[in-house]
ZAKE-481816 format. One record per atom (N, C-alpha, C, O, CB): x, y, z. Coordinates in steps of 0.05 Angstrom, whole numbers, plus 5000, padded with zeros to 4 digits. Glycine has a CB too. Layout:
BEGIN
XYZ;...
% end
This chain:
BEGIN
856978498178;856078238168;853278268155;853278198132;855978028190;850978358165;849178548157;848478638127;846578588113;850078758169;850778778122;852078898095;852278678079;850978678058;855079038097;853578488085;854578308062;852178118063;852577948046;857678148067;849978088074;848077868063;846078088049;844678018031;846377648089;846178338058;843878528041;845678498007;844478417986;843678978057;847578548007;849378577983;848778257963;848178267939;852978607997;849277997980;848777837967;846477797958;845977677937;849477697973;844677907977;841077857963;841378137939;841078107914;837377947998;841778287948;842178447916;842978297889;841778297867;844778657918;845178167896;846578097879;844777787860;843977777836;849478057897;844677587882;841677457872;839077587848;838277507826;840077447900;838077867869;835877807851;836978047824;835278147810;832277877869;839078077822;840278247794;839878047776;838678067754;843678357792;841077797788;841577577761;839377447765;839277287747;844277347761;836277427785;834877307780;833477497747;832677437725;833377247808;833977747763;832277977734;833477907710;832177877689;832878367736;835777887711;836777837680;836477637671;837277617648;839077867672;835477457681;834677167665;831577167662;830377077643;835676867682;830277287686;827677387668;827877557645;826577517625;825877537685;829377737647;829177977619;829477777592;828077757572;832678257619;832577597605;832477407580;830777307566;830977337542;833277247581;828477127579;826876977576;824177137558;822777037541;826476877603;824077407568;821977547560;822077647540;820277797533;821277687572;825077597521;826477797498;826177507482;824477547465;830277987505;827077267480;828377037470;824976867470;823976767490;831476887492;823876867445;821776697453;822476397450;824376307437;819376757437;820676237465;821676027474;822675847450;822175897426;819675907491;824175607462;823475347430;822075347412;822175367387;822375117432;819875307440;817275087431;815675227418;813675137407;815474937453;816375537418;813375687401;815175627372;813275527359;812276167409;816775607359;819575577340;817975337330;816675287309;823375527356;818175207349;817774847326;814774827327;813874717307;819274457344;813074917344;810474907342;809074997313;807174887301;809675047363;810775237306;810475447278;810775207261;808975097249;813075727270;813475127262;814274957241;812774767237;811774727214;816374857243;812374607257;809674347257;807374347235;806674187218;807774377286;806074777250;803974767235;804474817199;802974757180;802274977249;807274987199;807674977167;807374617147;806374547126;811475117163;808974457171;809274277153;806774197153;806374147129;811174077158;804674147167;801474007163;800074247140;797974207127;799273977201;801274427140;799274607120;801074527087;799874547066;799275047133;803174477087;804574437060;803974097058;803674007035;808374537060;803773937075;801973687072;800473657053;800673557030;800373637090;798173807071;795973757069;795973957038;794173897022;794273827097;797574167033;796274207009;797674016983;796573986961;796374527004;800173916992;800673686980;798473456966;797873396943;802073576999;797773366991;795373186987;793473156978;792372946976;794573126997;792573406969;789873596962;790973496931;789873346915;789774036973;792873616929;794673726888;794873446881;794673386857;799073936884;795473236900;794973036888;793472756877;793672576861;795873026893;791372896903;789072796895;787172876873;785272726867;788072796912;787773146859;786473316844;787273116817;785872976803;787373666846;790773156817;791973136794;790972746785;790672686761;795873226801;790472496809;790072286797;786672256792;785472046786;791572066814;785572476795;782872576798;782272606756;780872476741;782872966823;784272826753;784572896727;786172656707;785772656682;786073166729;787872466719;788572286700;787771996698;788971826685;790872306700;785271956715;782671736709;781271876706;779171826718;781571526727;781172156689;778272246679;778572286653;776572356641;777072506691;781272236637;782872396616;782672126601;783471926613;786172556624;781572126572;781671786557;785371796556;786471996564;779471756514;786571606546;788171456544;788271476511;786671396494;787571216559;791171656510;791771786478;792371516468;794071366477;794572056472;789871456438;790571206428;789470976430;789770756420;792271166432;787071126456;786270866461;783970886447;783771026427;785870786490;781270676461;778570736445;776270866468;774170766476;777270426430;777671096474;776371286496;775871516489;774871676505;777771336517;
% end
């Protein structure tokens, strides 16, 4: 009887190891969408930048035709 609870605690921490191994190979979600997060605030923000430039440049530009 002995035998068979040493065997099952074997057997436990095999599959506890392989779900650590997993874990340590597979990075998580959250580092995944965190990346993504920061891509989308950096393509934002340079969004926002290009367009503030561009209505920057077309109230600075006279008006073809006009008397500017």
């Amino acid at each position: 009887m002995g035998s068979e609870r040493i065997q099952q605690a074997f057997g436990r921490l095999e599959a506890a190891i392989a779900r650590l191994e997993g874990l340590a190979v597979a990075p998580p979600a959250d580092a995944g969408l965190a990346a993504l997060e920061e891509r989308h605030r950096k393509l934002r923000d340079g969004a926002s930048d290009a367009l503030a430039r561009l209505d920057r440049l077309i109230g600075a530009s006279p008006i073809p035709g006009g008397e500017g």
